[in-house]
N, C-alpha and C positions, 0 to 999 in steps of 0.2 A: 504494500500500500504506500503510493505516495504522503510526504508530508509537505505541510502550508510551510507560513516561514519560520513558526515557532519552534521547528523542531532545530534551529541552530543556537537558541536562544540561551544563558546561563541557568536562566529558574528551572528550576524541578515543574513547579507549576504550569510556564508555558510549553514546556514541554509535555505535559500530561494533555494538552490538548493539541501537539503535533500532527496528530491522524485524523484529527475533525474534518469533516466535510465543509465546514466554514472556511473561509478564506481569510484565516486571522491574520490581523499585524500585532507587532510590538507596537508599544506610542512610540511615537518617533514621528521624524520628519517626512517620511513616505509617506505614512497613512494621512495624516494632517494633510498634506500638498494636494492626494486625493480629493481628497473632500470639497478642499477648497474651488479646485481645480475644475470638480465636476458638479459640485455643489449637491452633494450627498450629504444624509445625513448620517452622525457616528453612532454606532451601538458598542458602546462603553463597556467590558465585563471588568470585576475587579474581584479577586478573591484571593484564595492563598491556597497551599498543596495540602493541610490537613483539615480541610472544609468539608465537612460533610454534604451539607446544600449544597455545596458547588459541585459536587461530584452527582450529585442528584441529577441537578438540573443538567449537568454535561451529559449524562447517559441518555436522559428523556430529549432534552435539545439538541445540543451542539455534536452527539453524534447520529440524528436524524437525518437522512436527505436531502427530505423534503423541507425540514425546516432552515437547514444548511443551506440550501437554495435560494429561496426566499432572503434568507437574511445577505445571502452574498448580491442578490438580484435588487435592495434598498437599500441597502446602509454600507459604509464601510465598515469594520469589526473590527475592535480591538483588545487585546486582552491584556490586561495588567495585573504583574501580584502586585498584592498592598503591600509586600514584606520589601519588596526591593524597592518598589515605590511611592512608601508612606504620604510624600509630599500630593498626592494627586489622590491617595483614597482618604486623604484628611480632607482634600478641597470637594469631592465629590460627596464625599457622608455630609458636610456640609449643606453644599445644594438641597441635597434629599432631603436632610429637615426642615430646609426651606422651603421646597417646593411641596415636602406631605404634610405639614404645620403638625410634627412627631418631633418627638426625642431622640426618638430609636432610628438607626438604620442596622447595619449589619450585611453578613456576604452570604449568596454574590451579591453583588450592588451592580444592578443593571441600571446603566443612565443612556441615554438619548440626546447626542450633541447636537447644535450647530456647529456646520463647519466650521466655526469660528470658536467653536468649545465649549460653549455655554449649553450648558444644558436645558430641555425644555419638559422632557418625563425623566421621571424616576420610579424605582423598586428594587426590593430586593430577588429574592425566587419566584420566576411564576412555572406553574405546571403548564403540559404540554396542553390539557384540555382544562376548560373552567375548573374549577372545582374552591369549596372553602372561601369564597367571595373573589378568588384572584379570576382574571383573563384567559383564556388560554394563549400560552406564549405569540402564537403566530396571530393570531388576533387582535392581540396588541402592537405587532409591530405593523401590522397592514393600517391600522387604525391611525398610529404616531402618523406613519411615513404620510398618508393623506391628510393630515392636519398640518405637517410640514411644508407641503406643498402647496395648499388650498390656504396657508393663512398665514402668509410670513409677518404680517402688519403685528397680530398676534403674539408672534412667536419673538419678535424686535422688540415688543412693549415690553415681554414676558424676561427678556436679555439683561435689559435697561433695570426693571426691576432686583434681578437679581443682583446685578454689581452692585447697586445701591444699597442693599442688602447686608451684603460682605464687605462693603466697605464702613458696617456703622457694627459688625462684632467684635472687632478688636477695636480697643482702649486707642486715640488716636492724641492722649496728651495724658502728662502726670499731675499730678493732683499739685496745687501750689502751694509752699509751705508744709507741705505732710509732715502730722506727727504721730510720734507709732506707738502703738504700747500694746499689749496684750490682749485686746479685748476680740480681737478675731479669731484667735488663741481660745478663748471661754463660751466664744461663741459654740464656735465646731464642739468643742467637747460635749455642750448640750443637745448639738444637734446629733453627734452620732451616739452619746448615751441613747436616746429617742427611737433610734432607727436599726439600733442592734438588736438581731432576736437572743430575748434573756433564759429561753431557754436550750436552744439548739445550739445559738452562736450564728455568727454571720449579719454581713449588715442586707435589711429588707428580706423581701420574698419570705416572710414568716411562717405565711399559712400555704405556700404551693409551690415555692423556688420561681425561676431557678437561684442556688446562691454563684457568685463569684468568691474569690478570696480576697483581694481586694487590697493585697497587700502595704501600698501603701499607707490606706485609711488606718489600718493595722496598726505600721508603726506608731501612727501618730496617736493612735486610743491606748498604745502601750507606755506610751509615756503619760499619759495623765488621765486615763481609766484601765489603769494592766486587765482588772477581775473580769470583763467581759470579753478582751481581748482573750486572755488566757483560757474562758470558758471556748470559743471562737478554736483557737490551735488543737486543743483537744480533741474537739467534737469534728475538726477536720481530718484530722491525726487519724481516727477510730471509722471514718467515714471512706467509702467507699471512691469519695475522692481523688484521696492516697489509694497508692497501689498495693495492697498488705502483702502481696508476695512479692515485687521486687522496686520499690520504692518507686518516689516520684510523683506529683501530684498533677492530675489532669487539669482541664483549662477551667471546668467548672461545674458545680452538680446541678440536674434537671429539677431535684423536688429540693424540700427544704430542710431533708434530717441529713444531705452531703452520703445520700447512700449509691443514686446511678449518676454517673457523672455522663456528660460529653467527652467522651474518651478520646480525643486529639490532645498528647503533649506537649507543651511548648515552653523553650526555653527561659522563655523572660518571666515566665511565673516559680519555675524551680529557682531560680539565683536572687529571684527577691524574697523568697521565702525561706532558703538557707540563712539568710541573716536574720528575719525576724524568729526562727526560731531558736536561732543562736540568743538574741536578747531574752527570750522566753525562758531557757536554760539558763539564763546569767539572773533573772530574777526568779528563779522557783530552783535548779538544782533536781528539775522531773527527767528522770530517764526516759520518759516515752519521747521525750522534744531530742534529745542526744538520738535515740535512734532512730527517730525522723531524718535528720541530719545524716548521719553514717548511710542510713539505708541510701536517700536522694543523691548522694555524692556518688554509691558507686553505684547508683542505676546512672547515671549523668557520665558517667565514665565509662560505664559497658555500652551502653549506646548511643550515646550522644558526641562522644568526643571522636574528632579528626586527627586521630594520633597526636603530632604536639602541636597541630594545628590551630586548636580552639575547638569549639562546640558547635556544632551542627544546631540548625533551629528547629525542629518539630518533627513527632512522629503523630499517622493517620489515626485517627478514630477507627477507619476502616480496615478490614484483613480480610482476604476473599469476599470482597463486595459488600461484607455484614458488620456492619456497627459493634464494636464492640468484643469480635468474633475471638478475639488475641485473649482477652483479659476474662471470658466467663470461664466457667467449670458447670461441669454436670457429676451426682451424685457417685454413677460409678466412676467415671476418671478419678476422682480424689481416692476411692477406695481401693481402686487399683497400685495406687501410687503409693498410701501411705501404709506403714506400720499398723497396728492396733492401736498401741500405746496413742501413736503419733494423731490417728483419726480423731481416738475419744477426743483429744484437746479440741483437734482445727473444727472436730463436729458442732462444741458450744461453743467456741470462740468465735468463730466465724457465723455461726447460723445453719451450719447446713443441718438441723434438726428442725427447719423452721422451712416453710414454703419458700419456693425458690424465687427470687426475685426481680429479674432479667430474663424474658421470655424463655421461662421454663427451666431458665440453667442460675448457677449461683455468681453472682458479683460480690464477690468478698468485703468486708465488711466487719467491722469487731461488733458482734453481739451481746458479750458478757464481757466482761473485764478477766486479765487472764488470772487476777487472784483469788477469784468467785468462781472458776473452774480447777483450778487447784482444790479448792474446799468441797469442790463436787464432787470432784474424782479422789478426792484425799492423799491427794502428792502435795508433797514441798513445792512450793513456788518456785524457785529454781530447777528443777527436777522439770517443772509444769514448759517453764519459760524453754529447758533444753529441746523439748520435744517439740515447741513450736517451732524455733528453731531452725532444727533440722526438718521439720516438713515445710518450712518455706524454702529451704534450700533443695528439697527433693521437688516443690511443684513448681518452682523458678526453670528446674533442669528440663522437666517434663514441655514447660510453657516456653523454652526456647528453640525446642525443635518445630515450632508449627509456624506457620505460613506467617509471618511477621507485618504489621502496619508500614504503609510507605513510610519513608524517610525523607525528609525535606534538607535535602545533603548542603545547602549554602549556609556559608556564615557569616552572618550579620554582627558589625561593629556592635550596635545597642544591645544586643541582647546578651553577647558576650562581657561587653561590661559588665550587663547586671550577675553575671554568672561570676568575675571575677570578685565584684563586692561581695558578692555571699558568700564563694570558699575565704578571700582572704578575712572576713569576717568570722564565719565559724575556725578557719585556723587559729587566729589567736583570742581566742574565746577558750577553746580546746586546746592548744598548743600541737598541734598538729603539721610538723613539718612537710608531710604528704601532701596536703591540701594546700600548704603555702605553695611548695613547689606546683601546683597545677594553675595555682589563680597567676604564677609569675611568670609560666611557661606561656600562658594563653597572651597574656598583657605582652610579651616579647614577641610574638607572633603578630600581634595587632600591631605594632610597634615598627617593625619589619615589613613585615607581606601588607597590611592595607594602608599604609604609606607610600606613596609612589610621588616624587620628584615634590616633596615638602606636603604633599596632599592628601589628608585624609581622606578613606575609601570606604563605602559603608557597605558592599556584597562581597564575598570572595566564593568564587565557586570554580573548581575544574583549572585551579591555580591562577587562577584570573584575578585581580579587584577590576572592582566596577563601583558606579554611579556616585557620584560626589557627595562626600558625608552631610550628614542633616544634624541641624542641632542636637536633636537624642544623641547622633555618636558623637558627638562634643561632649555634650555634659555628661552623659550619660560615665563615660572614658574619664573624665577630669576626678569626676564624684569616687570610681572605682579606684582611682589610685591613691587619694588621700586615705581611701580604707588600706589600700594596700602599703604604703607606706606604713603603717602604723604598725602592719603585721610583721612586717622589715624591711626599714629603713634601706634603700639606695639611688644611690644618687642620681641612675639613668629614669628613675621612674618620676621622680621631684622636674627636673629636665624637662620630662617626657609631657609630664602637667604645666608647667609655664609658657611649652609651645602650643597644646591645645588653649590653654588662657590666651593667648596672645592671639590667635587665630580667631575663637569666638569672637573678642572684641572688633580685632578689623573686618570680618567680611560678612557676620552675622548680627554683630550690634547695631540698633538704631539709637546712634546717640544725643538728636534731640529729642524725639520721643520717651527714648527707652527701649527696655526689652529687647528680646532674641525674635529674630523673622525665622521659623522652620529653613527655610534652606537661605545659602550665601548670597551675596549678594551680586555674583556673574554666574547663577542657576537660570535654568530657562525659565525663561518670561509665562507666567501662567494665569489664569481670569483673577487670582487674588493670589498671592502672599500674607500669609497667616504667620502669628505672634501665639502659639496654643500654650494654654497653661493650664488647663482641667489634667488633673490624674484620672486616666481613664486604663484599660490593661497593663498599662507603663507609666512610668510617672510623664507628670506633665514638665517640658523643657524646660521653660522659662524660669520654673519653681528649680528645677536639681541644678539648673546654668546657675543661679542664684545664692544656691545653698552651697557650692561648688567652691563659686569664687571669693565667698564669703573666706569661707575655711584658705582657701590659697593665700588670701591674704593676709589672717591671722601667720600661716608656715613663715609667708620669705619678706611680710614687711612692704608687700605693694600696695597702695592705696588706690591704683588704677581698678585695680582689679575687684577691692572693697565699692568703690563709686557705682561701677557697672551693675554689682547687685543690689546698690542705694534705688539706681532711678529704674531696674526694673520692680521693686517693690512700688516704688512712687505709680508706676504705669498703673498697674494694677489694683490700685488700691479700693476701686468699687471691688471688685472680687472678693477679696480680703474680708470687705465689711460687708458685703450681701451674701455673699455663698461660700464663707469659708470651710466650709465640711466639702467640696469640691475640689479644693487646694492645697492637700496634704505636705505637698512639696513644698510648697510658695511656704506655706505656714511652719515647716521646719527650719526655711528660710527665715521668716521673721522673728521667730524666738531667738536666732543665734543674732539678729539683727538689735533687738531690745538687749536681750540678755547673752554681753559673750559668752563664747565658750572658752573652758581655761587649756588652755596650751604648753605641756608637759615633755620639754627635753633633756630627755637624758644624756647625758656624755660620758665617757670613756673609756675601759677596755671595752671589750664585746663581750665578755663571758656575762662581767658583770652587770651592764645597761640591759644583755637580755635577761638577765635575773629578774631583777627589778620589773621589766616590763612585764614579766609574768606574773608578779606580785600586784599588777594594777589591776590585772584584768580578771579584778574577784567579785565585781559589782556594778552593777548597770547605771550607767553614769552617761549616756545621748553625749553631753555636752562636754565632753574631754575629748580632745585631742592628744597623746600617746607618741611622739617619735622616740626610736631610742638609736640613737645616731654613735657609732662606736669611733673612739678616738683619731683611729686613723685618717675617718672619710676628712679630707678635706674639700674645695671648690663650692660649699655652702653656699648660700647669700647670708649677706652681715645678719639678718636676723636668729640665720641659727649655728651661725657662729662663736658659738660659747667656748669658752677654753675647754679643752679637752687636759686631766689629769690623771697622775697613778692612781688614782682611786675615782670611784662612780659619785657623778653632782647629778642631781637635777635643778632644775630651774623651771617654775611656775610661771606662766608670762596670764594675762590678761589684758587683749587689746594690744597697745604698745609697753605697756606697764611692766617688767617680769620683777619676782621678787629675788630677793639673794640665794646663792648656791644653798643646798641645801645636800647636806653629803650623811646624811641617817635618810634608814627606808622609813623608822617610825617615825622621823620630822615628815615625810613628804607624804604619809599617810592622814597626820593630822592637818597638812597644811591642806588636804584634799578634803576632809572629813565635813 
């Protein structure tokens, strides 16, 4: 079978629809020229490789004939992933709310251009015949394409409106005089107290799901409401969410006890949630949050990592065509598999004494706690815990021989960051040199391979970088090394964050306005350039660009860098004060903005500043900064140039402020206390 042009493509995704009958382009300058040229209209696709609705609708549509036909015979066809091309499914989920007067979009995200890119319909999935209130696909496009033609006057007002539109959602001046102080901070706390369910955990979806994780919001209820946050990890932990046979949490659960999930993995929720459960373990000391952690690190590593390449982004929901097909069990497989001993446990722990869940078969799940099947069975707890165990090690072995979910082989700048803050977060939480080495080995790779001639790269696939990084890999990368740093201190990586600071500022800051524009400022020209700051499955830019350069500033002493996240708070600051349970990020941002954070370096040998630095890392403390810089490194900047001596100092800084050497661990305890 011949393929269209996507089969030369780097995405996993365009290339999953190589063989369509469609006449697909990439975006690009061909398809555009078309359009203009013939004055066709576009049909927009935008989704990603572990989509389940995208794969829907590919089977029912796009590999149809006749509808293949049709669509090649009105429209030009484009297909976009959102993963390689965020800048263009931010601006089109946009649209779509504009144009359905909704909240919601979601993929695939079908939209309808003018040749000129503006969109005049939108939706997400439609089925091939009516059904459930939607169109049938082909019926809506015979329907667009005649309203296209029969009413341009319409369809020009409809244009007009829309730019109009986009150019009044982004903040287009800073608030004058702004003064800040905490009360958006008190605000959010009230509003997510409100909206977390008190007994399941999770924010919304109380009484039917679906829930997300939501990690961000997370962090920010862990510092100032830990008990429902911590309710929340648990109830996720034990949920069906998590993978209980081989780690890992999916993207999100369908009902609201987090027992079936949407089984598509994806990286940027595993490495944000490696640190928040690392902070969870640093304020409880629960071993179920440590083996959350160990487990996700080596599912993250069994299948996810590109040898020392970095992390791969996503694995399918789907396996032989069926949702989910990878991760069930049926009652005899598990009994085929395990021991006696081994059954009686996984039978009440997991449920499988209990109807089965997942049409017909079991989706794992912790039912009983495992101390209340020890007392069932009258084994030791330990005894109880061996025997889980090793039958999660026998149905891991069983569950890797079968037809496995596709793989979304490209690696993304952003997501990798957020992978690299979580391990080098849980390493020095844990002291786990294993995991230091993986968060430095990836960050060396990013460093290396998506750098090309001064330029950050935000895809790497098939030894390639591609498309020119987007704020997220800025900040995203900036934020992951100041974690990193702190896990251990070197110089290339301190370096490595003043050239991404230095870059934000010149080709992504608006410095009379404020704020970060999503892509640079010689990226292609598109119907709007967007300023996003809502924490939505990733943190929002402008918030972690902010909190970022905050913290850079406190390390080496630049006040450039402190300014740039002054006037993006000032931009922002309706935000701030109408909807700050939105702005998780932005709001981590302005506490370190009201209330520094204190700034802890350590100098001299190495054996001893890493001692010390272990000694710090006993208690959940957000707002410490931790380098522990060993005597030898020289080429500092003057700020963290402290004398290095035969014996270990540290030095407390606040602001520009530091106070005297202090060369006792129990002075540097109580001057932290």
């Amino acid at each position: 079978m011949t393929t269209n042009r996507l089969g030369q493509e780097s995405s996993p995704y365009l290339r999953q629809h190589a063989r369509n009958p469609v006449d697909w382009y990439p975006w690009g300058a061909e398809a555009l020229e078309r359009a203009r040229r013939e004055n066709r209209p576009i049909l927009l696709s935008i989704g990603y490789s572990a989509c389940h609705w995208c794969h829907v609708m590919a089977h029912e549509s796009f590999e149809d004939p006749a509808t293949a036909a049709l669509m090649n015979r009105l429209y030009v066809n484009i297909k976009v992933d959102r993963e390689e091309r965020p800048d263009l499914d931010h601006l089109y989920q946009t649209t779509h709310r504009l144009l359905s007067e909704r909240s919601g979009g979601g993929w695939p995200l079908t939209v309808l251009l003018s040749p000129d890119q503006v969109p005049f319909f939108s939706g997400t999935y439609f089925p091939p015949t009516p059904r459930h209130g939607l169109p049938a696909f082909t019926d809506l496009l015979e329907r667009a394409e005649r309203i296209f033609r029969s009413q341009p006057q319409d369809i020009a007002h409809l244009a007009v409106q829309l730019r109009e539109a986009l150019e009044h959602i982004d903040p287009r001046a800073p608030a004058a005089g702004q003064e800040w102080d905490l009360e958006p901070v008190e605000s959010a706390v009230a509003a997510l107290r409100a909206q977390i369910d008190p007994i399941e955990g999770g924010i919304g979806g109380a009484r039917t799901g679906p829930k997300f994780p939501q990690p961000q919001r997370l962090s920010f209820g862990l510092r100032h409401m830990p008990e429902p946050v911590l309710l929340t990890l648990r109830k996720m932990a034990d949920g069906g969410i998590y993978d209980q046979v081989g780690g890992g949490f999916c993207r999100y659960s369908v009902d609201a006890h987090w027992t079936i999930p949407h089984f598509e993995k994806m990286l940027y929720d595993n490495g944000a949630l490696l640190a928040l459960y690392a902070d969870a373990w640093l304020l409880t000391g629960e071993a179920r949050f440590a083996q959350v952690i160990e487990q996700s690190i080596a599912w993250a590593v069994r299948e996810m990592r590109a040898g020392c390449r970095g992390f791969y982004s996503a694995l399918d929901a789907d396996a032989e065509g069926e949702e989910g097909r990878f991760y069930v069990w049926s009652r005899e497989e598990v009994t085929a598999i395990l021991g006696a001993d081994e059954l009686a446990v996984v039978r009440q722990h997991y449920g499988l004494d209990s109807p089965p869940n997942f049409e017909g078969r079991w989706h794992l799940r912790v039912a009983r706690p495992l101390d209340a099947v020890a007392r069932a069975l009258g084994r030791p707890p330990r005894e109880t815990d061996t025997l889980l165990q090793s039958a999660r090690v026998k149905l891991l072995r069983v569950r890797s021989a079968r037809v496995r979910p596709g793989l979304d082989d490209k690696i993304l700048t952003s997501w990798n960051a957020l992978m690299v803050h979580g391990l080098a977060r849980a390493a020095r939480v844990f002291g786990r040199a294993d995991w230091l080495a993986l968060a430095q080995g990836t960050t060396d790779f990013l460093r290396t391979d998506l750098v090309r001639d001064g330029r950050l790269y935000a895809t790497f696939q098939g030894g390639t970088a591609r498309h020119g990084a987007y704020l997220d890999d800025f900040a995203f990368l900036l934020d992951a090394l100041l974690e990193l740093m702190q896990a251990r201190f070197r110089l290339v990586d301190l370096e490595f964050a003043c050239a991404l600071a230095q870059t934000l500022l010149e080709r992504f800051e608006d410095p009379q306005a404020g704020g970060f524009f999503f892509t640079s400022h010689d990226h292609e020209a598109l119907l709007h350039r967007a300023k996003p700051v809502e924490d939505n499955a990733t943190p929002g830019g402008n918030g972690v660009a902010a909190f970022a350069l905050q913290r850079l500033a406190h390390v080496t002493g630049n006040p450039a860098y402190a300014a740039a996240a002054a006037r993006t708070l000032d931009l922002f600051h309706a935000y701030l004060r109408r909807v700050p349970h939105a702005v998780p990020s932005l709001l981590a941002a302005l506490e370190e903005h009201v209330t520094l954070p204190r700034l802890v370096v350590l100098r001299g040998p190495e054996p001893q500043v890493l001692a010390w630095q272990r000694a710090l890392e006993v208690r959940f403390d957000p707002h410490r900064i931790v380098l522990a810089i060993p005597g030898h490194v020289d080429g500092l900047p003057p700020f963290l140039s402290h004398p290095a001596t035969a014996e270990v100092a540290a030095y407390v800084c606040v602001g520009t402020r530091c106070q005297p050497a202090i060369a006792s661990l129990d002075e540097l305890h109580a001057a932290l206390a």
